[in-house]
C-alpha positions in Angstrom: -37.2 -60.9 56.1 -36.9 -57.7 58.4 -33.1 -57.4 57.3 -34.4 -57.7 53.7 -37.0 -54.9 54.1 -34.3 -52.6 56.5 -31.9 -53.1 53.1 -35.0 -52.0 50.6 -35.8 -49.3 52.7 -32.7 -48.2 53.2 -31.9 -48.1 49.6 -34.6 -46.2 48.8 -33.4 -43.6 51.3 -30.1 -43.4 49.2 -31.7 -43.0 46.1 -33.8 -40.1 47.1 -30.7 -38.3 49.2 -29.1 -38.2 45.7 -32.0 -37.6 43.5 -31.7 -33.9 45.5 -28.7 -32.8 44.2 -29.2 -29.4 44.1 -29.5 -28.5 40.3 -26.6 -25.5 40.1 -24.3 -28.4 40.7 -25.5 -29.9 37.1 -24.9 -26.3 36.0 -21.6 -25.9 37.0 -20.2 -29.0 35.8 -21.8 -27.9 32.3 -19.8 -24.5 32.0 -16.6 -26.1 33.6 -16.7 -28.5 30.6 -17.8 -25.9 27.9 -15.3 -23.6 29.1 -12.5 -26.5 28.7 -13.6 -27.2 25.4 -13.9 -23.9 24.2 -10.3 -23.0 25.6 -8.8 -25.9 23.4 -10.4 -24.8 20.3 -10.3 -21.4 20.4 -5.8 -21.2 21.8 -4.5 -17.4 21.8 -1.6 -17.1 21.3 1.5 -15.6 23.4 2.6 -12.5 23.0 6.0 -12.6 21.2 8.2 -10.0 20.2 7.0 -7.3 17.6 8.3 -7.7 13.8 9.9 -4.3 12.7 7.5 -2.8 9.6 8.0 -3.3 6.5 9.1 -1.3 3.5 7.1 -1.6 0.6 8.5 -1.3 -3.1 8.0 1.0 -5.4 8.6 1.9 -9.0 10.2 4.8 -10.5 10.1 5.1 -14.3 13.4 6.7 -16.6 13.9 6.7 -19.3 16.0 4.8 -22.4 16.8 5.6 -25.3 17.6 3.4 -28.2 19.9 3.8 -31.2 21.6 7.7 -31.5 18.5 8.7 -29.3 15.8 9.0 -31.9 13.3 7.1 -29.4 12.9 7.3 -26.0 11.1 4.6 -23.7 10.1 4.3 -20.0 12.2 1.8 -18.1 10.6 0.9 -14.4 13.3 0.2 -11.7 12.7 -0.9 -8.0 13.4 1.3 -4.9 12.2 0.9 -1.4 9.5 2.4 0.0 7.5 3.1 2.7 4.2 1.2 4.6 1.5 3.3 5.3 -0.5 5.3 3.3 -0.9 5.2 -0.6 0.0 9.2 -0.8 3.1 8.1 1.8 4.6 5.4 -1.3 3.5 7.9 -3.8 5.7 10.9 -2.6 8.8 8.3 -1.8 8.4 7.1 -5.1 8.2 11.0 -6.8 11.3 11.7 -4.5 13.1 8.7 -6.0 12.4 10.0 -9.2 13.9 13.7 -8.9 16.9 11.8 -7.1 17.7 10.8 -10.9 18.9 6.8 -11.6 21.7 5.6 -10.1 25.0 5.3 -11.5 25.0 1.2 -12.1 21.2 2.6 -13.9 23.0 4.9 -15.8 25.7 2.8 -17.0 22.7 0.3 -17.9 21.8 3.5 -20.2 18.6 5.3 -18.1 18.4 8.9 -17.7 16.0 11.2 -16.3 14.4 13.9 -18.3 13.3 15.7 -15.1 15.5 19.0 -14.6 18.0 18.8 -11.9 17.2 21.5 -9.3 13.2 20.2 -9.6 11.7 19.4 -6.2 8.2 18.2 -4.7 6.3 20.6 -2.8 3.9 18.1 -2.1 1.0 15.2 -3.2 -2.0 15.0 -2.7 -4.7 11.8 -3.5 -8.5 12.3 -3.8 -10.8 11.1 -6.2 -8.7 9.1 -7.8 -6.5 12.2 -9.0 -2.9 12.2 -7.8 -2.3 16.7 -7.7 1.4 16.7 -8.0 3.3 20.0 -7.1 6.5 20.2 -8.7 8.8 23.6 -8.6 9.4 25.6 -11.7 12.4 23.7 -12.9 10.4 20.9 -14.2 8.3 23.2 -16.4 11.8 24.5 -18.7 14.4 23.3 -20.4 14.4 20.8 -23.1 12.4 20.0 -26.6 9.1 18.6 -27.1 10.9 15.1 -26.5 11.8 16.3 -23.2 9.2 17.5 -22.3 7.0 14.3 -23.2 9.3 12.2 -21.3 9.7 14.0 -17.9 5.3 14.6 -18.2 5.6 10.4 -18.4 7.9 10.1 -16.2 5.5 11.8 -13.6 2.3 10.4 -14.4 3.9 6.7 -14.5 5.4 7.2 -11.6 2.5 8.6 -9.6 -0.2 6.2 -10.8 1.5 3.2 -9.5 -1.4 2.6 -6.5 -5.3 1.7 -7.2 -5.9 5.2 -5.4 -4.5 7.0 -8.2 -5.3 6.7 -12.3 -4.3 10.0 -13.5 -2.2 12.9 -12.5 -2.7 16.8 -12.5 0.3 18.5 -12.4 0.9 21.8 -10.5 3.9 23.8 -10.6 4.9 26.1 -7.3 1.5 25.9 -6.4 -0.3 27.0 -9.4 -2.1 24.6 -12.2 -0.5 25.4 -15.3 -2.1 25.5 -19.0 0.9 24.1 -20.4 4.6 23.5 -20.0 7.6 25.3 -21.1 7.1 26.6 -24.7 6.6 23.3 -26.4 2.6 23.4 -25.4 3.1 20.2 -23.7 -0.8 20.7 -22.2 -0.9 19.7 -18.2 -4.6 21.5 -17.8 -6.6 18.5 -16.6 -5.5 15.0 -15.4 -3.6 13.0 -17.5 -4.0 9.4 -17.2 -1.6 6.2 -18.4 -2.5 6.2 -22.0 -3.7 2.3 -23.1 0.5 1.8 -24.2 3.6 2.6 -23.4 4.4 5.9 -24.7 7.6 6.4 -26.8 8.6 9.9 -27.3 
């Protein structure tokens, strides 16, 4: 009977010696576990080696012409451009254009009504407005069919990004009434008209 009560006593001693775990113990186990958890959802991964950027695409419009050249029609062709900024693609892509189609483009039968000797002094985007400086080669030269073509030329080519929907053309710096002396008016922005021109 006394070894029954020694054993019942000295259970209850047990029981209360680990009823006092100290509670941080409890704690700790919790944010050991969360912490596991959290690592195997939530896997990072290792740092690899970088991927060279890029080049985007852009497109460059010449022209076609059909029959004995009575009508003329933009023709869009591919060339690689840069990643970055919209104003970045836009001035590749204007530069492409001066640089005139390429000679398997021209035995396809493109041409560029842009002037040789014609050069970008710069682009700027805001407000939706590509302002597109061209030197004073681009305003001369040519008929009224010229004229129209090269002017689509440009505006096609610059309105390619969501940043810009119409084009104001400067030439050396100035903004011109009109060019050459076919009256081909470049005073305000001129914007992709709802079809493809033909000219």
């Amino acid at each position: 009977m006394s070894q029954r009560r020694g054993r019942q006593s000295e259970r209850r001693r047990s029981r209360k010696r680990t009823g006092r775990r100290p509670w941080w113990l409890l704690v700790l186990l919790v944010v050991i576990v969360g912490g596991l958890i959290v690592a195997r959802l939530v896997r990072v991964p290792a740092p690899g080696p970088r991927a060279a950027p890029t080049a985007a695409a852009v497109d460059v419009f010449f022209v076609r012409y059909a029959g004995a050249g009575e009508s003329g029609t933009l023709v869009a062709v591919r060339r690689a451009g840069p990643s970055g900024p919209a104003d970045a693609g836009v001035a590749a892509a204007l530069r492409a254009l001066l640089a005139g189609p390429s000679a398997r483009e021209r035995r396809q039968g493109l041409v560029s009504e842009v002037p040789p000797g014609t050069s970008l002094r710069g682009v700027r985007l805001s407000g939706g407005i590509a302002t597109v400086d061209l030197t004073a080669p681009f305003a001369g030269g040519g008929g009224s069919a010229s004229m129209l073509a090269r002017l689509w030329q440009v505006v096609y080519t610059a309105t390619q990004t969501p940043s810009a929907h119409a084009v104001q053309i400067m030439i050396d710096g100035q903004r011109v009434r009109a060019l050459g002396g076919e009256g081909v008016m470049v005073d305000a922005p001129i914007a992709r008209p709802a079809s493809m021109p033909t000219f």
